[in-house]
C-alpha positions as CSV (number, residue, x, y, z in Angstrom):
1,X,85.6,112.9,128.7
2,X,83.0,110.0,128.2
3,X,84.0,106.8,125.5
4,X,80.8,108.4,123.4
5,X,82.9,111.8,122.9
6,X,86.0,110.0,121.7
7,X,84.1,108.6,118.8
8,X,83.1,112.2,117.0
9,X,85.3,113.5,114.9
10,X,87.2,115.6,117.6
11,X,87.6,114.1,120.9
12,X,90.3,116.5,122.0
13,X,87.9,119.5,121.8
14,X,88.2,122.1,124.6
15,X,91.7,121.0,125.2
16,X,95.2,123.0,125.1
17,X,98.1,121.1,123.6
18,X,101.6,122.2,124.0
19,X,103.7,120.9,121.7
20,X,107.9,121.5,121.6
21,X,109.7,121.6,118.3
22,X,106.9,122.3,115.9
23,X,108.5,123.7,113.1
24,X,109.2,120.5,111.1
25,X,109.2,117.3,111.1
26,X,107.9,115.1,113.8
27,X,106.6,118.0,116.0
28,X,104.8,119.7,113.5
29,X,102.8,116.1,112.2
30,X,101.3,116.4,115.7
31,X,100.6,119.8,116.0
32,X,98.5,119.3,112.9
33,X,96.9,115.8,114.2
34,X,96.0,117.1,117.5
35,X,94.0,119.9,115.9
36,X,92.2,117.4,113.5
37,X,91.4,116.1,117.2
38,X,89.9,119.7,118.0
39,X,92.6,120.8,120.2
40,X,94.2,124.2,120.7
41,X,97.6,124.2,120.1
42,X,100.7,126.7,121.8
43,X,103.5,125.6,119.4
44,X,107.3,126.2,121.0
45,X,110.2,126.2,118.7
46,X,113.6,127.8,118.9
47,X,113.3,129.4,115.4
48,X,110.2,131.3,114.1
49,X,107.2,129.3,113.0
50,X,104.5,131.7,113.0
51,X,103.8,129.6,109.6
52,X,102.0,127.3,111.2
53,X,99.2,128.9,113.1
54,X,97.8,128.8,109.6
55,X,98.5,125.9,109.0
56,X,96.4,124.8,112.8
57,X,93.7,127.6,111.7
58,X,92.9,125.6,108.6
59,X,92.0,122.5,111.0
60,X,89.7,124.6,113.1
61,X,91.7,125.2,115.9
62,X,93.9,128.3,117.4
63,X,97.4,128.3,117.5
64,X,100.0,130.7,119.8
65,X,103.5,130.6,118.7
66,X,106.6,130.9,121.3
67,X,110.0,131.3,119.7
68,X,112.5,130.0,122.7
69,X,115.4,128.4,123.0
70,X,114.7,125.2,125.2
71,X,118.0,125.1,126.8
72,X,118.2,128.7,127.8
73,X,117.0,127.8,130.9
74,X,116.1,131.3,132.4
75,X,114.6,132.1,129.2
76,X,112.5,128.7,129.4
77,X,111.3,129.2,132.6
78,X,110.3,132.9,132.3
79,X,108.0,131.5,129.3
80,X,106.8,129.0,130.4
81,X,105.9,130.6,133.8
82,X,103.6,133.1,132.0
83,X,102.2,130.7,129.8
84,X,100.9,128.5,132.6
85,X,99.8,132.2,134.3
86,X,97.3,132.7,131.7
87,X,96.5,129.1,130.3
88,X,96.1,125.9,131.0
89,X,97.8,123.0,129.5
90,X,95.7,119.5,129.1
91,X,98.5,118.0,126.7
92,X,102.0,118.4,126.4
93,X,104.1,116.7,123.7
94,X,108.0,116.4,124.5
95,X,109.0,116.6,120.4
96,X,112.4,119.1,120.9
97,X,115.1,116.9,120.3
98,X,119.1,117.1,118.6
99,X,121.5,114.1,117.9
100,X,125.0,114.3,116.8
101,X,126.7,111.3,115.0
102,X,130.8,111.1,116.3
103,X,132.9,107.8,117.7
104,X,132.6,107.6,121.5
105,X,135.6,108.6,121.6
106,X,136.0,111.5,119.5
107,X,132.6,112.5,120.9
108,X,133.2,116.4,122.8
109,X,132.0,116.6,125.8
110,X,130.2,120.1,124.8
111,X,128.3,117.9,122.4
112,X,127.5,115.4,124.8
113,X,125.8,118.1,127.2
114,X,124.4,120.2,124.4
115,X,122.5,116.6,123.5
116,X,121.9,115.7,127.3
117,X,120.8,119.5,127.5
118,X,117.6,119.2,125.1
119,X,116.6,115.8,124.9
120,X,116.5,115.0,128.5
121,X,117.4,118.1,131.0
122,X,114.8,120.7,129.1
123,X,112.4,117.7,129.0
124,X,112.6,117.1,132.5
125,X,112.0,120.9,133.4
126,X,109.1,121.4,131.3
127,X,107.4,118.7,132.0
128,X,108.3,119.6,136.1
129,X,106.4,122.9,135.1
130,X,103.3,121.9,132.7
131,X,103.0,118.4,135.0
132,X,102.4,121.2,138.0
133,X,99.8,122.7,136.6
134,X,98.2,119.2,135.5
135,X,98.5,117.7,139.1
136,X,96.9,120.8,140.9
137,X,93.8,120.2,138.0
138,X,93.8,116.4,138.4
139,X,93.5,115.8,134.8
140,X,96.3,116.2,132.1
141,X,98.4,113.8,129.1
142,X,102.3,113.9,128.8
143,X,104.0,111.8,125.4
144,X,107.8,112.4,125.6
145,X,108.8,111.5,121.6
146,X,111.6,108.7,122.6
147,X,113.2,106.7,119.8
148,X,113.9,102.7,119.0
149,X,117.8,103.7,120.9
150,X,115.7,104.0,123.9
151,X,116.2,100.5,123.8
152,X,119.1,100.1,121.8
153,X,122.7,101.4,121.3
154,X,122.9,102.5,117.8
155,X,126.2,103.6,116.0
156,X,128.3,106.6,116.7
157,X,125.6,108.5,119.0
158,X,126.2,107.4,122.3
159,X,124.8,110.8,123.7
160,X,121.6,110.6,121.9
161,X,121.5,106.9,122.8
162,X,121.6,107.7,127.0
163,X,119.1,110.8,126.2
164,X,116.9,108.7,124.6
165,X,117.0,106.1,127.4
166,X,116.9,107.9,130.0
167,X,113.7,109.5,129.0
168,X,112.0,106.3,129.5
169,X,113.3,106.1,132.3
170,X,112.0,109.3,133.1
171,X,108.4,108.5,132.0
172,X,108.2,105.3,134.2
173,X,109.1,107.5,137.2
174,X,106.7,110.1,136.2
175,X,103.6,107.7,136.0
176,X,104.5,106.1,139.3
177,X,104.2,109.0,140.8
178,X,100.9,110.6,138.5
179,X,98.8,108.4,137.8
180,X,96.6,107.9,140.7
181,X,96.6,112.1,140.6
182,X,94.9,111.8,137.1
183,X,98.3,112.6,134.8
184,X,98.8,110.5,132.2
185,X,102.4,110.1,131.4
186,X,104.1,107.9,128.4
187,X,106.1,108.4,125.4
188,X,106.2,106.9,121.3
189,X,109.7,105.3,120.4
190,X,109.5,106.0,116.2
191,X,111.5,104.0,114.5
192,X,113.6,105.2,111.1
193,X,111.1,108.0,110.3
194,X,112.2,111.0,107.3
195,X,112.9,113.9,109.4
196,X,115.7,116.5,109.1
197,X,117.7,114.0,112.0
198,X,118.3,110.9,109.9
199,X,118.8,113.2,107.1
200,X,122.7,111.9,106.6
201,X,121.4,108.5,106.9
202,X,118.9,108.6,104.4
203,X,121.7,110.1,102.2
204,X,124.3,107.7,102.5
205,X,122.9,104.8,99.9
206,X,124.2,102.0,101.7
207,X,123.1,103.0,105.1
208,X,119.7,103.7,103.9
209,X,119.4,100.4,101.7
210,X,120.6,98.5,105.0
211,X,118.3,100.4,107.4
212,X,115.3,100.2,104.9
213,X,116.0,96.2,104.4
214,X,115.9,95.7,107.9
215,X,112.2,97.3,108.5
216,X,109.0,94.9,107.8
217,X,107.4,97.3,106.6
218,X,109.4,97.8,104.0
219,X,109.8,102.1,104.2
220,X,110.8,104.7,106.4
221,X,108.5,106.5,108.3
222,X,106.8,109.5,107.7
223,X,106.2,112.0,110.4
224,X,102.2,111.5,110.5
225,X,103.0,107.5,111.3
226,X,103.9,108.9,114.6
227,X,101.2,111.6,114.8
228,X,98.6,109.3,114.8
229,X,100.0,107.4,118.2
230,X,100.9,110.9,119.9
231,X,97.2,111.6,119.4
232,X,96.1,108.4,121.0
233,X,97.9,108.6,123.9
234,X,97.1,112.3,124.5
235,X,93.4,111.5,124.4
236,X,90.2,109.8,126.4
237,X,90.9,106.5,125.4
238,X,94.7,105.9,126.1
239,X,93.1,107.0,130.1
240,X,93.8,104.0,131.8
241,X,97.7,103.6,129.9
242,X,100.3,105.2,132.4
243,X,104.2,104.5,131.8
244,X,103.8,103.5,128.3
245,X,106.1,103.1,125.5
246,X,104.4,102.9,122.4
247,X,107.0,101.8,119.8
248,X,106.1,102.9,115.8
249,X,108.5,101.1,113.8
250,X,107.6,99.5,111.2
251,X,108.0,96.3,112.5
252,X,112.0,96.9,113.3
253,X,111.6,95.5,116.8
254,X,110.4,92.3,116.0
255,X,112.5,91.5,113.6
C-alpha cells in the first residue's frame, strides 16, 4: 500500500484480519477498529459471537464467525487449516487470553498449563499457521496483545506473568526471522484497561484506588485505547516497525 492510501478513511481495505477472542472486551474493540480501517474480519472465540458480524456489517465490512476452543489443539488446527484453504489472512491479532490470580505457591499446576496453554502455546501455533501463509505471500501484520507483566511481575499471577513474557519473547524471535520476508510481527502491552480480566481488581476498592493512583493518566483504560494501536501496527504505516512493543498505559511505565 502507498503512504497516499493510508491517509483515506480506510487504509486496511482489501485486507482479511483475523482476530482471536472477539467476543468482549479487548478483542472485540479491534475487531470493530480494523473494520472502521476497511478490513474484513474472521472473528474466533470459544463461545458464540455471531453478534458481532452485525456489529462489523454496520462498519462496512464482512465478518465470518468460528466458535473454537483455542487450546483444543486438533480442533484448532482442523480450523484453521480450512480457513487458510479458502482465505487469505493479511492480519492477525493474538487477543485470546486467561489469567488466574493464586500465591505461587498455592498456584495448581493444571492452572499454570491451562494459562501457559492459551496465552502463549495456542499463540505460538496459530501464528506458526497464519505466519505460513503470510511468508509464502511476502506480505502480512502479526500484533500479539501482551500486557505491562511482560515486563513486570505483578502479584499472585506468576503464570500469566511468564505467558505474558514470554510472548515478547516470542515476537522478537518472530521478527528476526520475518522481517526481511515482508511479515510484520510486534505486539501492544495495555496497561490496567476495564475488561472482564481485571474485573476482581476493579472490584476490590482499595486495589482499584491504588492501581488508578498510580496511572498518569489518571483512569483505567478502555478497550478502544488499545484498538487504536492494534490498528496502527496492523497497517501501511507501522511497515518498517518489526519486533515492537508498543506499551498503552496511561503513563504507568514512566512513572
Amino acid at each position: 500500500m502507498s503512504v497516499a492510501t493510508t491517509r483515506s478513511g480506510r487504509p486496511l481495505s482489501g485486507r482479511t484480519a483475523l482476530v482471536t477472542g472477539t467476543r468482549t472486551g479487548i478483542g472485540r474493540a479491534c475487531a470493530l477498529a480494523l473494520a472502521d480501517a476497511g478490513a474484513d474480519l474472521v472473528c474466533w472465540d470459544r463461545q458464540s459471537n455471531d453478534d458481532i458480524a452485525e456489529a462489523v456489517a454496520a462498519r462496512g465490512a464482512t465478518a465470518e464467525t468460528i466458535r473454537c476452543d483455542l487450546t483444543d489443539e486438533p480442533a484448532a488446527s482442523r480450523e484453521v487449516r480450512r480457513l487458510l484453504d479458502r482465505r487469505r489472512i493479511d492480519i492477525l491479532v493474538n487477543n485470546s487470553g486467561t489469567i488466574t490470580r493464586a500465591p505461587a505457591i498455592d498456584t495448581p499446576m493444571s492452572d499454570w498449563r491451562r494459562v501457559l496453554n492459551l496465552n502463549l502455546d495456542a499463540v505460538f501455533a496459530l501464528t506458526q499457521a497464519v505466519g505460513g501463509q503470510m511468508l509464502a505471500h511476502g506480505d502480512g501484520r502479526i500484533v500479539t496483545i501482551a500486557s505491562l507483566l511482560s515486563f513486570q511481575g505483578g502479584i499472585l499471577v506468576p503464570a500469566y506473568a511468564a505467558s505474558k513474557h514470554a510472548v515478547v519473547g516470542m515476537t522478537r524471535a518472530l521478527a528476526n526471522e520475518w522481517a526481511s520476508r515482508g511479515v510484520n510481527v510486534n505486539a501492544v502491552a495495555p496497561g490496567y484497561i476495564a475488561t472482564n480480566n481485571t474485573a476482581a481488581l476493579r472490584a476490590d476498592p482499595d486495589r482499584e484506588a491504588t492501581i488508578r493512583s498510580r496511572i498518569p493518566a489518571g483512569r483505567w483504560g478502555a478497550p478502544e485505547d488499545v484498538a487504536g494501536p492494534v490498528v496502527f501496527l496492523s497497517g501501511p504505516d507501522s511497515r518498517y516497525i518489526h519486533g515492537h512493543v508498543l506499551v498503552v498505559d496511561g503513563g504507568w511505565m514512566g512513572r
